[in-house]
ZAMARGU-4260 file (C-alpha; in steps of 0.2 Angstrom, whole numbers, plus 5000, padded with zeros to 4 digits):
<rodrens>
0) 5163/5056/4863 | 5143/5058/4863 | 5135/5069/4850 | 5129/5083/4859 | 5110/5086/4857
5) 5104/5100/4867 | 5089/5100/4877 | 5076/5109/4865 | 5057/5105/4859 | 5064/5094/4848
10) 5073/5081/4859 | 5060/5082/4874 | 5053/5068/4876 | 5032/5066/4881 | 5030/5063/4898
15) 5026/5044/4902 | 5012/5044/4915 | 5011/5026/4925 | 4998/5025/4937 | 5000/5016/4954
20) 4993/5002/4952 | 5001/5001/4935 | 5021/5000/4944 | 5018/4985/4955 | 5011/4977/4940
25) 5024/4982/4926 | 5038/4978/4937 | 5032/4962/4944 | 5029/4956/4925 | 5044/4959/4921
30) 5056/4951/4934 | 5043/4935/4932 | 5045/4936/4914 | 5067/4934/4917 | 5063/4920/4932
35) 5052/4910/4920 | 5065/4911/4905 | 5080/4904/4918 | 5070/4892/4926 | 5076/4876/4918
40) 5094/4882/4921 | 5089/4888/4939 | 5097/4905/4932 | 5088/4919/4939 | 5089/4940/4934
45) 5103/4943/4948 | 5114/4928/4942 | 5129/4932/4932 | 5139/4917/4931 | 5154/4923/4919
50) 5157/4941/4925 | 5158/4949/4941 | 5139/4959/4942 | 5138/4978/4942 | 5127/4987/4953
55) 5114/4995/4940 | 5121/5018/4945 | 5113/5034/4939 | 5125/5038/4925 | 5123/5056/4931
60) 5125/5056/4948 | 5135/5039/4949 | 5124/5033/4965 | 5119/5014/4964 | 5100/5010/4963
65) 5094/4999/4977 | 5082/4985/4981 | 5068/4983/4970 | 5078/4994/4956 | 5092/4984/4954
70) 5082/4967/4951 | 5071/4976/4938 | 5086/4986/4932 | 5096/4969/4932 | 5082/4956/4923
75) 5080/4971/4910 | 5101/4973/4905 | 5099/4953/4904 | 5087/4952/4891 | 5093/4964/4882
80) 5110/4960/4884 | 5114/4977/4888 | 5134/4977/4892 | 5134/4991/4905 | 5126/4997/4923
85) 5122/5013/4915 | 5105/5023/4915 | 5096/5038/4917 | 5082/5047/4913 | 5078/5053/4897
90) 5081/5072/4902 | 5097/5065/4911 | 5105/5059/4893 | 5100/5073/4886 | 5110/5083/4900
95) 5123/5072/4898 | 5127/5075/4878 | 5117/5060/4875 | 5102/5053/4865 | 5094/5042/4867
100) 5087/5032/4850 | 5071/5035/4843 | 5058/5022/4847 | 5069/5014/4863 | 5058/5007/4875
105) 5063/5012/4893 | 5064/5002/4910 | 5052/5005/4922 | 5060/5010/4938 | 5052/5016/4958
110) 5054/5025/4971 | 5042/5031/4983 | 5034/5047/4994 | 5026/5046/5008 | 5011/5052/5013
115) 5009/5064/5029 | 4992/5070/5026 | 4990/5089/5037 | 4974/5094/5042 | 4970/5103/5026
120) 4971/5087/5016 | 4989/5094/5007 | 5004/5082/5010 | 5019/5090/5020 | 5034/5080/5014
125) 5044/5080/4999 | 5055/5067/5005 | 5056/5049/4993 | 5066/5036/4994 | 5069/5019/4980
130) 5066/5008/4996 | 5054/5010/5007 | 5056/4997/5020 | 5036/4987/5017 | 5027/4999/5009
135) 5010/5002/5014 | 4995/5013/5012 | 5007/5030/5020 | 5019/5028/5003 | 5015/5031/4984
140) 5021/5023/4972 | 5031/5034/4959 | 5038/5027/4943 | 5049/5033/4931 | 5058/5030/4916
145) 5076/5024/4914 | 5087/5019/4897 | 5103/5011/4897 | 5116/5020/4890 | 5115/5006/4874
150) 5102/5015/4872 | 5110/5031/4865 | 5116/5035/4847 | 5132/5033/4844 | 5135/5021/4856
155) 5150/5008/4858 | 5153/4997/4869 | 5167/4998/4881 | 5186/4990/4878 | 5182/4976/4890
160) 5194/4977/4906 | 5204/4963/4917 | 5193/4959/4929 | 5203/4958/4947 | 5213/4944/4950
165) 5203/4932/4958 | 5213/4931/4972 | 5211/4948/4978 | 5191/4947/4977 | 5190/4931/4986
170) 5203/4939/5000 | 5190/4953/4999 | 5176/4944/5003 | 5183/4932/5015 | 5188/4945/5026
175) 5173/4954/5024 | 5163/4936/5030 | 5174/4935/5044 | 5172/4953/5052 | 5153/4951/5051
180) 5158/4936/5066 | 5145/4921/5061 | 5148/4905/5066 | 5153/4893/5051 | 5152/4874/5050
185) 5161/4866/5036 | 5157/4846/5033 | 5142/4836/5027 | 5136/4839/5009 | 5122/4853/5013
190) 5121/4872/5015 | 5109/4880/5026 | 5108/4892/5041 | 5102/4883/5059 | 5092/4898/5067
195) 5091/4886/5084 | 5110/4886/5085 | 5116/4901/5076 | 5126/4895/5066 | 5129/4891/5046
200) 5134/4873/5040 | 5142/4874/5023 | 5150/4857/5014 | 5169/4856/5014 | 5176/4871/5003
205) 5184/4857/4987 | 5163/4850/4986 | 5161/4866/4975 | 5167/4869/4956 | 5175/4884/4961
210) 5176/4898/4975 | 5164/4910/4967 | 5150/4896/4968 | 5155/4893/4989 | 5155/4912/4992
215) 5139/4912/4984 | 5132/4900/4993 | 5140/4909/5009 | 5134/4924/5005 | 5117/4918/5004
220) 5117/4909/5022 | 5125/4923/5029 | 5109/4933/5022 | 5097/4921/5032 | 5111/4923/5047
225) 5105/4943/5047 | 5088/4938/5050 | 5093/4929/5070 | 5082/4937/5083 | 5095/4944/5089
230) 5099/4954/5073 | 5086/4961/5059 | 5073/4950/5067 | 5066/4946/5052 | 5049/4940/5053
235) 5038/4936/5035 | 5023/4926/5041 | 5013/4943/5044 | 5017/4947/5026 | 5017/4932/5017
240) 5009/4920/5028 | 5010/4903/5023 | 5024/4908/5010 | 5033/4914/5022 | 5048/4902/5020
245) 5049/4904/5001 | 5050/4924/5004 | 5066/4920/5015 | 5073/4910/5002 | 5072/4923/4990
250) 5075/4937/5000 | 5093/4926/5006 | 5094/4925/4985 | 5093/4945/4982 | 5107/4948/4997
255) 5118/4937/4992 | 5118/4943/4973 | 5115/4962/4983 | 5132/4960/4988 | 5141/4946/4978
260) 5140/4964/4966 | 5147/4976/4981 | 5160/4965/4983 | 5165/4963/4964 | 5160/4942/4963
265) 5149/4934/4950 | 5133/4929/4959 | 5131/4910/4952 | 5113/4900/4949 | 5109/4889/4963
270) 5101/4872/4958 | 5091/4871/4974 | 5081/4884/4969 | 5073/4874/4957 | 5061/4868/4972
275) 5057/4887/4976 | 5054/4894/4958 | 5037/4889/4958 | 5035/4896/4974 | 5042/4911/4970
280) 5030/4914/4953 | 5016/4910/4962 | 5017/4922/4976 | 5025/4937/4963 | 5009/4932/4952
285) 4998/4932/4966 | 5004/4948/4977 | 5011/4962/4964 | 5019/4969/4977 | 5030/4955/4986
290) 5045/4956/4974 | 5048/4974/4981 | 5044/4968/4999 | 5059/4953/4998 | 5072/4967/4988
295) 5066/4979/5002 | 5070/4964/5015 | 5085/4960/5007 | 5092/4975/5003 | 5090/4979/5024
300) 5101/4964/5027 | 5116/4969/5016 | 5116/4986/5025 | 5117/4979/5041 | 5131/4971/5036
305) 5140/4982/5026 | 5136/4994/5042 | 5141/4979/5053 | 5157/4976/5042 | 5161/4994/5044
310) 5162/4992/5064 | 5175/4980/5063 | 5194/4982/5063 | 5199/4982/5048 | 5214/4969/5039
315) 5230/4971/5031 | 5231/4977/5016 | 5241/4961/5011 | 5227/4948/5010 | 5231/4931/5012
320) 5220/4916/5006 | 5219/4900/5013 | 5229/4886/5004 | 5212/4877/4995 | 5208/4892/4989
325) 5223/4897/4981 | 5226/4879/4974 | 5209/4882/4964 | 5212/4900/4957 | 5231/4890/4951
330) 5239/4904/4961
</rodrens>
C-alpha cells in the first residue's frame, strides 16, 4: 500500500509552464533521442521484443493515452526501464495516496484545444483532445507533466504475471486480421502492401522466427492496407512532400505496434527499417511536428479497424489456430 501524503503546501508541486513551441520540440527530442539509440538493432521506442507491450493508461482514471502520447510515453518507460504503464499527473499521485520522489524528472505529455475565436477575440470551447487529427494553426498545443508510478516513494515493482498462453493471443489476433476482410498472399520472401491490387503479399508463415514476428509484420501491412482509397484515403505528399513515403512507413510502424499492444503481442524490430531510420530522423529533425502528424495518422488507422473489427460477426469462443502455428508455440 502507498503512504498516504495528503495534498497540502507541502506536497504541491510548482507548476511546470511549457510553451508551445517548447512541446513539439521536447517531445520530438525525445522519441529521436530513443530511435537513435536502437538504430544499430533497428529497435525503435514501440518495440518490445520479449514482452507483450502495454498501452501507457492514466493510473487515475484507467483510460489509455493515444497517439503521440503513447510513443513519448513508450520511448520514456524504455530508457528508464520503467516496469509498468502507469502515470499521472503530479496532483493525481497525490490523489491517489502517492508521492512522487523529490527531484523526479517528469515526462512531457499533449494534448490539444482548439481555437474557435468569437467576435470579441475570447475562445468559445473548452473541448481538448490527445489527438487532434493534423494539427494546425485552429489547435494549441497544451503540455503537461506525467510520472510513472516508479516514480513514487515506496514503490515495488509488481509480482510479474504469466503472460497469456501464446496460443490464445495469436487465436486473437488471427481472427481479428480476418474480420477486417484483406486480401492476403503468402509466397515469395517479401512483405509489402500492393495499393494497385489491394492486396498484402506476406512470405510463407515457417520464413519467420516465430509467430509474433509474422503478426508484426502483418499488422504493419494491414496498416498500409487502411490507407486504400477506398478506405482512410490516406494522402502524405501535401504534408510531408517528398517524404511522403518514409511518413507511411512510419505511420504502418506506430499501427502496427498501436495494436500489437491492444491485442496483448509484443511488437518486434523490423530490420528493414534500417533503410528508413535516417529518413525518419531527418524529417522529425527537420519538422518538430511530424512525429505527432504520423501517431495522429496512425492512431486513425487502428480505430478504423478496431471500429471495422467491431462490425464484424464475431468468433467462437473456442479458437482454433492453424497447424503451422501451433507447431511453433509446441502446442
Amino acid at each position: 500500500m502507498p503512504t498516504l501524503h495528503p495534498r497540502n503546501a507541502a506536497t504541491q508541486r510548482p507548476k511546470e509552464t511549457i510553451s508551445r513551441a517548447d512541446v513539439y520540440t521536447r517531445i520530438t527530442d525525445q522519441i529521436i533521442k530513443a530511435i537513435e539509440a536502437g538504430a544499430q538493432t533497428c529497435t525503435m521506442p514501440w518495440h518490445a521484443p520479449d514482452i507483450a507491450l502495454a498501452i501507457p493508461r492514466n493510473a487515475m482514471t484507467q483510460k489509455a493515452y493515444r497517439g503521440v502520447n503513447i510513443v513519448a510515453l513508450l520511448a520514456e518507460a524504455q530508457a528508464h526501464h520503467y516496469p509498468e504503464a502507469k502515470w499521472a499527473t503530479y496532483r493525481q499521485w497525490s490523489d491517489l495516496g502517492y508521492q512522487v520522489n523529490k527531484g523526479e524528472k517528469s515526462a512531457c505529455a499533449v494534448f490539444w484545444k482548439p481555437l474557435d475565436i468569437d467576435a470579441t477575440g475570447k475562445s468559445e470551447s473548452d473541448h481538448v483532445t490527445e489527438d487532434a487529427d493534423t494539427p494546425q494553426s485552429r489547435w494549441v498545443a497544451r503540455a503537461f507533466a506525467l510520472f510513472n508510478i516508479a516514480q513514487t516513494a515506496n514503490y515495488e515493482p509488481p509480482v510479474t504475471q504469466p503472460p497469456r498462453p501464446g496460443h490464445e493471443r495469436i487465436a486473437e489476433i488471427e481472427h481479428f486480421i480476418k474480420a477486417l476482410g484483406p486480401d492476403i498472399r503468402h509466397g515469395g520472401n517479401r512483405a509489402f502492401y500492393r495499393p494497385a491490387t489491394d492486396h498484402i503479399q506476406m512470405p510463407p508463415f515457417n520464413c519467420f522466427v516465430d509467430p509474433f514476428s509474422y503478426y508484426s509484420t502483418l499488422t504493419h501491412e494491414v496498416t498500409h492496407w487502411t490507407g486504400h482509397t477506398s478506405r482512410l484515403n490516406r494522402e502524405l505528399k501535401t504534408r510531408f512532400g517528398t517524404e511522403s513515403y518514409a511518413a507511411e512507413e512510419l505511420i504502418a510502424e506506430l499501427g502496427s505496434a498501436f495494436l500489437c499492444a491492444d491485442l496483448g503481442l509484443s511488437s518486434e524490430s523490423r530490420p528493414e527499417n534500417a533503410a528508413y531510420i535516417d529518413n525518419w530522423l531527418t524529417v522529425l529533425k527537420r519538422d518538430t511536428r511530424a512525429i505527432f502528424a504520423a501517431a495522429s495518422y496512425a492512431q486513425r488507422a487502428v480505430d478504423f479497424m478496431h471500429d471495422l473489427r467491431g462490425a464484424a460477426p464475431q468468433p467462437e469462443v473456442t479458437a482454433v489456430v492453424s497447424r503451422s502455428i501451433q507447431q511453433s508455440l509446441c502446442l
